[in-house]
N, C-alpha and C positions, 0 to 999 in steps of 0.2 A: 876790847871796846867797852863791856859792860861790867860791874861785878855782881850783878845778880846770882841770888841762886840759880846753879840750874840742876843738881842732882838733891836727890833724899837722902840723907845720911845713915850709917845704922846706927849713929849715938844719936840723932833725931829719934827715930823708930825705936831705940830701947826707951828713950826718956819717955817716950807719947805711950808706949804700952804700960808703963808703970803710973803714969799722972792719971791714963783715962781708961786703964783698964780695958786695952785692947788685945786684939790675938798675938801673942808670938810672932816674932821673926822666925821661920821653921830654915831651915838647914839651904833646901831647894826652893824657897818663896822667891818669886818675883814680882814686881811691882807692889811689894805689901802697901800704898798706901792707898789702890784703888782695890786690892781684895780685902781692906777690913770698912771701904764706905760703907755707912747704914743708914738710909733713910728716916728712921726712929729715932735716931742720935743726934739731927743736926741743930735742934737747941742745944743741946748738952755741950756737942761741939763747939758752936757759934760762944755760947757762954766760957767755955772754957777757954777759948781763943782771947774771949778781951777779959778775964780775970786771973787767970792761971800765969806765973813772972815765965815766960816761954822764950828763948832763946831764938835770931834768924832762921837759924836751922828747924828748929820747932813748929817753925808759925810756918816758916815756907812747908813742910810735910803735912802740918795741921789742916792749910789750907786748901793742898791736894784734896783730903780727905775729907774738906768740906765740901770741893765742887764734886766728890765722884758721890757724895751723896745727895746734893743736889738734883746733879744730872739724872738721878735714878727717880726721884720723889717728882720729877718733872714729867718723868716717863710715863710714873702712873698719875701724873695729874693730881699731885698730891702736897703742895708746897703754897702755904703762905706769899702772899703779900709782902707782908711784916718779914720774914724772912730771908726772902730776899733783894729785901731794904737793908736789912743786918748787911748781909755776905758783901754787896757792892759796897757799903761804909768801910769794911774793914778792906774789902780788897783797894781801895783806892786808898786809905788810911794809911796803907802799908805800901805802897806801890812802887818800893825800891825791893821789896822782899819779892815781890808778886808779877812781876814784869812777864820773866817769861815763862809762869805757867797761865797768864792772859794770853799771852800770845799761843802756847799752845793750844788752849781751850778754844781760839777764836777761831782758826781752820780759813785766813785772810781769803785766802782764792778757791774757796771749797764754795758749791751750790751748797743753800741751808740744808737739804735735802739729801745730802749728803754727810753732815756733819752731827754731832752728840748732841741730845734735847737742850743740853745747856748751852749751844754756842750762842742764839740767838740774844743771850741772854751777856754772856761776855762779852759780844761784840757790844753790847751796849757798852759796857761798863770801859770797855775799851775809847770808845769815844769821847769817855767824858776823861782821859786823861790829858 
């Protein structure tokens, strides 16, 4: 039906560790693209995202790893404005790449209350598709 991405690559993950100087792929890593989010990094990230020549497969990981830093920098009530003005630009920007890690992030039939600091935030950006 679709062709979105919907997995992370490990030639995504090797190219993003070498361009932005992230952790290894280790042997038994799962989900490396939400064990290397960092909240400290999400300009660096955001900037790299719209400067850096990145590949579908790039941007779709890249931008895993912008919402698992997000969602953390939300946690502790730590996030810009202006930043996530950025994130909804690029995720809508791109929104043949980004489809359905929207739709995961949104959690459609979850209580908010039940769902990751960032959904409130994607369901927005969900609506204005």
């Amino acid at each position: 039906m679709d062709n979105y991405p919907k997995y992370v690559t490990r030639e995504a993950i090797e190219s993003l560790v070498k361009k932005l100087s992230l952790p290894k792929l280790e042997p038994f890593t799962q989900d490396w693209e939400y064990e290397v989010a960092d909240d400290t990094r999400i300009d660096e990230f955001l900037s790299c995202y719209e400067s850096l020549t990145l590949n579908e497969e790039e941007k779709f990981a890249l931008m895993i790893v912008i919402i698992g830093s997000l969602n953390d920098a939300i946690e502790k009530e730590d996030v810009s404005d202006s930043i996530m003005r950025k994130a909804k630009e690029l995720l809508l920007k791109d929104i043949a790449i980004h489809t359905n890690t929207i739709l995961y992030w949104s959690l459609e039939s979850e209580d908010l209350e039940d769902c990751f600091a960032i959904t409130p935030f994607i369901r927005c950006v969900k609506e204005s598709i």
